[in-house]
C-alpha angles and dihedrals in degrees: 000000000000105000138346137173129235130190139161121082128333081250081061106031088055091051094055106040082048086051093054103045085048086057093045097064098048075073104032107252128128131214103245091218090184088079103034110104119210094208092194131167113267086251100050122115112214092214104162119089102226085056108047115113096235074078094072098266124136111231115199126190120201114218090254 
């Protein structure tokens, strides 16, 4: 898999890149986190552990 795009919730968004990365290793292949980017509202509080950028995500903030 090369890229691939996620949206809903951060409820949602953490379900599905776990289960990625579940999946992935059935196979074994690894999410490469240092080039996933989290695109989230300036507002917006990244609250859940798996995707908090000390965890190697890049978070980018439009200026909206």
């Amino acid at each position: 898999m090369d890229d691939v795009t996620l949206g809903g919730t951060v409820e949602t968004v953490a379900s599905d890149v776990a289960e990625i990365i579940r999946a992935g290793t059935e196979i074994d292949l690894s999410l490469n986190v240092s080039k996933c980017e989290l695109i989230a509202h300036k507002d917006f509080q990244v609250d859940d552990a798996l995707l908090h950028h000390s965890n190697g995500w890049s978070l980018k903030r439009p200026p909206y």
